[in-house]
N, C-alpha and C positions, 0 to 999 in steps of 0.2 A: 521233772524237777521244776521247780517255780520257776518266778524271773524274779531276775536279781539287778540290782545297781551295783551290786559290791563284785569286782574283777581284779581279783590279786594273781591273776599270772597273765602274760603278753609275749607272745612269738613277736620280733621284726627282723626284716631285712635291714641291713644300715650299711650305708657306704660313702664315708667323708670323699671330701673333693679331692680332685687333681691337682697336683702343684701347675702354676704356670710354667711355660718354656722360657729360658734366657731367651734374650735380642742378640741376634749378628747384624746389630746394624753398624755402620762405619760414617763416623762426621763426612760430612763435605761441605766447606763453605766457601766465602768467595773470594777469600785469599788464601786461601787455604786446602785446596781440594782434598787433601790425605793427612784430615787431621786425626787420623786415629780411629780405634773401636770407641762405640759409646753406644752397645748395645746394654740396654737396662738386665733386672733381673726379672723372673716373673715372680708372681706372686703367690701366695701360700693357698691350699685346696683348704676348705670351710669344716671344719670340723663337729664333730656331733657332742653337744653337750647335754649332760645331766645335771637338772637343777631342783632343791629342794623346796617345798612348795608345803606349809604347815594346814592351808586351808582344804589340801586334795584330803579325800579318806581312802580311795578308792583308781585304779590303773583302769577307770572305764572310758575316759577322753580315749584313749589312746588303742579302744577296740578294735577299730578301721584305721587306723595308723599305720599298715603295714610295711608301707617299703618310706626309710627314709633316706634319703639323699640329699647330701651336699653338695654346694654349686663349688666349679671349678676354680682355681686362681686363672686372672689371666696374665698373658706373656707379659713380659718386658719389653719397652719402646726404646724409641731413639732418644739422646741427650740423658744418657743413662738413669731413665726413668723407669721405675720400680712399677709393677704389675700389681692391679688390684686384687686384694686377698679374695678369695672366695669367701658366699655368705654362711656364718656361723647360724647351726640349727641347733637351740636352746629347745630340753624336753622337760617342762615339767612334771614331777613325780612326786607324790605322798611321803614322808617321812616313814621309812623302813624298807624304802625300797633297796635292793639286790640285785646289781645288772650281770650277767653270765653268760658265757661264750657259750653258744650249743652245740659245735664240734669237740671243743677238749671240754666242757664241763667248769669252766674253772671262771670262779667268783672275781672280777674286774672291778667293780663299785660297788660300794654301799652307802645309801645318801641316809642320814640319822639326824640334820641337823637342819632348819630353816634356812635358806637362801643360799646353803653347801653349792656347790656347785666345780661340779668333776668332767674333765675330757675324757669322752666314752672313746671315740676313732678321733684320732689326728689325722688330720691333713697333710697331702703330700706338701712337700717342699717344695719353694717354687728353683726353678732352675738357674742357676749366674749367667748372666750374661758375659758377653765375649770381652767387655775390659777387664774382668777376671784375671783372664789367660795371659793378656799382652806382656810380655816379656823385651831382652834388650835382642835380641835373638828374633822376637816372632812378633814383630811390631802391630802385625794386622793377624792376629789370628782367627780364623773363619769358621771357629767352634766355638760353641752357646751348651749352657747344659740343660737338658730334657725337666718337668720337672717332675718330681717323683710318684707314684700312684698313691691314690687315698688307700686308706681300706675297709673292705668289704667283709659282711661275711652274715648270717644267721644268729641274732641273738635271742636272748629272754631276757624281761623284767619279771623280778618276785616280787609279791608285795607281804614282810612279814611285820602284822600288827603290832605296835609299841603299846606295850600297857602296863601296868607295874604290879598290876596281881590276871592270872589268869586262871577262869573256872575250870577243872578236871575233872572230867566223870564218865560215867555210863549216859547213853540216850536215856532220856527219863530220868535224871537224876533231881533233877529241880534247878539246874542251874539257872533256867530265864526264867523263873519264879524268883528265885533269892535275886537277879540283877534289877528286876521290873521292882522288888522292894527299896533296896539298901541304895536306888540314882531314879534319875529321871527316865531312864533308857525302855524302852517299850519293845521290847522282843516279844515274837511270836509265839504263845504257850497254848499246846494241847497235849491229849494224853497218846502221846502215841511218837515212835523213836525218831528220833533226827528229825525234830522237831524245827530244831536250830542248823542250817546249813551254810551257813557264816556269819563269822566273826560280830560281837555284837557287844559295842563298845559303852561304856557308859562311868561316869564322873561319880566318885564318892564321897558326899559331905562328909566331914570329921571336924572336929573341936576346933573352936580357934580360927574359925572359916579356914581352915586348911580341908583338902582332898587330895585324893588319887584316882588312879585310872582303875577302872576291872573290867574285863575283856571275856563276855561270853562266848567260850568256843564249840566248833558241833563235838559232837560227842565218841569218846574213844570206843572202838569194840574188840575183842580180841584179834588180832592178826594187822590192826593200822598200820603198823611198820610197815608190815607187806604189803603195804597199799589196801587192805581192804574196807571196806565202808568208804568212808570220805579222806581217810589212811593220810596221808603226805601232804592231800592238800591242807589239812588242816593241822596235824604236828609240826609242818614248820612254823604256824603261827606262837608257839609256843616258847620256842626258842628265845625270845625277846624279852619274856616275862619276867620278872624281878625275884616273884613270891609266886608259888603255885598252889591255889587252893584243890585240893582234892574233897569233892563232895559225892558222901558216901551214905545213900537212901538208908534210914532204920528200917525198912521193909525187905533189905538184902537178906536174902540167904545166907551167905556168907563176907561177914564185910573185911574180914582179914584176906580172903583171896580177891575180892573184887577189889582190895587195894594195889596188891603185890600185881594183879593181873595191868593194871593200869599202868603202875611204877615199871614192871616189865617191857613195854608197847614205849616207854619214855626212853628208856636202854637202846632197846634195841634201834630205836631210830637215832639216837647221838647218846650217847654215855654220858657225856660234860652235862645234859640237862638233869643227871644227880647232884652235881653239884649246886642247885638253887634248893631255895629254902623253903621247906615245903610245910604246909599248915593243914590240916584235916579237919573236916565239919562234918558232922552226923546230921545228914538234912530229913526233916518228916521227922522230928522227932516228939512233937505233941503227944503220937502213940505212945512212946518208951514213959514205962515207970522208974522210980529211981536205981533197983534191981537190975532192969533190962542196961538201962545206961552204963553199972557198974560193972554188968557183964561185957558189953561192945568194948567200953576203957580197956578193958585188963585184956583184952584178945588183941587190941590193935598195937603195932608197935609204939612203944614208950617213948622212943629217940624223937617223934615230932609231936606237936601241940594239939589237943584235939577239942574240939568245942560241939555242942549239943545246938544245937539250931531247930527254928519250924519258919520259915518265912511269913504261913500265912497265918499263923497267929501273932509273928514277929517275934517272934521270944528267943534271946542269945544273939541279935545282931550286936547290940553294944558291945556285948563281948569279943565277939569275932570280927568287929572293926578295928577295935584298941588292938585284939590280935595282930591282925594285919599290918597297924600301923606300926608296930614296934619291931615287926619283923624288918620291916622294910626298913625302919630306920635304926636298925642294929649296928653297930661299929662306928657309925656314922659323928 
């Protein structure tokens, strides 16, 4: 497999600090020898933060990152002076990232927004010290409290790309041909499958200097849910999408099954991703006569929008941009 700069998934170890320990210290001054507890409290363990960061694209900082650790609180002093918190470890992260516990599985963060900024592990608490406790009964009491453990444990960052239309297809389907037309985005394009092995992002002019995003992703083959071909890594990126274009070669065999084949692989990995709005493009279609075209329409389902496209003679982007646009901004 090539080498890559793009790393949307990260194992670490992570383990916020220790709270400081309360003080049993006791005054003594000089008129005074037994003027009491005035052990402090300690201070709070350093806590591991997630922060959102719009200019990352990519979790590849964070390759060699593997154990992260926060520094401890420390105790509490005499003249019931409070203990210095432990230091806070800020992790920057790309927008779309998903932090997840790797022993239960279960989704704790998700950073979606610039400068967000979420506590992944707290920090123990730091412990009271011994004026806490003093009472009219226990004037000098000789117990302080511990303070609490950070926690520890094995996590993952996902990184799932934000884009507002994402490309769907077979390998070979043309999608880094129609993205290298319709933006600036320079994907890799040869004739041969999985071509594309991540995510490949790129800005699309539209009227009125407005744009959007369109998100080249590698390409589905039958069984991805199961993980096969590049399976999981690459369906999650999908999840995110707004508008999902499905690009369906006029050179298929069959483009009615190699639709439902793809819609299926979308199912089976989360069902909620039928509920986006989905747009169909007949790519390569310079070959298709008017006939062929009317045959492809009448076999593909009627419920979604379908537009005739050829990238490389450019004919039917217009189309299938205002498509796009309108989708996206339906209800709206």
């Amino acid at each position: 497999m090539e080498k890559t700069n793009f790393i949307d998934y990260i194992r670490v170890f992570c383990k916020s600090g220790h709270g400081g320990a309360g003080s049993r210290h006791f005054a003594r001054t000089k008129f005074n020898p037994k003027a009491g507890p005035d052990g402090g409290d300690g201070g709070r363990g350093g806590h591991i933060i997630l922060r959102g960061n719009a200019q990352l694209w990519t979790l590849l900082h964070l390759r060699y990152y593997k154990n992260v650790i926060a520094s401890d609180g420390q105790g509490g002093d005499k003249n019931l002076c409070t203990g210095a918190d432990g230091q806070d470890i800020i992790i920057e992260v790309p927008l779309g990232t998903v932090a997840f516990d790797e022993e239960t599985g279960e989704k704790e963060i998700e950073i979606l927004h610039d400068g967000q900024q979420e506590i992944w592990l707290k920090g123990g608490r730091g412990g009271l010290g011994n004026k806490h406790f003093a009472t009219a009964t226990n004037q000098a009491p000789e117990y302080a409290q511990p303070g609490e453990d950070g926690v520890e444990g094995w996590k993952y960052l996902e990184l799932k790309v934000l884009a507002d239309v994402g490309l769907v297809g077979f390998p070979n389907a043309g999608k880094s041909t129609l993205l290298s037309v319709i933006t600036a985005a320079k994907p890799k394009i040869a004739d041969y499958a999985f071509t594309t092995i991540t995510p490949q992002l790129g800005m699309v002019p539209y009227r009125d200097n407005r744009s959007f995003c369109i998100a080249d992703l590698p390409g589905i083959i039958e069984g991805a849910a199961e993980g096969k071909g590049l399976g999981h890594r690459f369906l999650r990126h999908i999840e995110r999408n707004s508008v999902l274009l499905f690009l369906i070669p006029a050179d298929s065999q069959d483009h009615r099954k190699e639709f439902e084949i793809l819609l299926n692989e979308l199912e089976e990995y989360n069902p909620e991703m039928l509920q986006k709005d989905f747009v169909i493009a007949v790519s390569k279609s310079d070959m298709l006569d008017d006939e062929l075209k009317a045959a492809i329409r009448a076999e593909m389902p009627s419920e979604y929008p379908l537009v005739f496209i050829s990238s490389v003679l450019q004919q039917g982007l217009t189309e299938l941009k205002d498509l796009l646009w309108q989708t996206l901004n339906a209800g709206k």
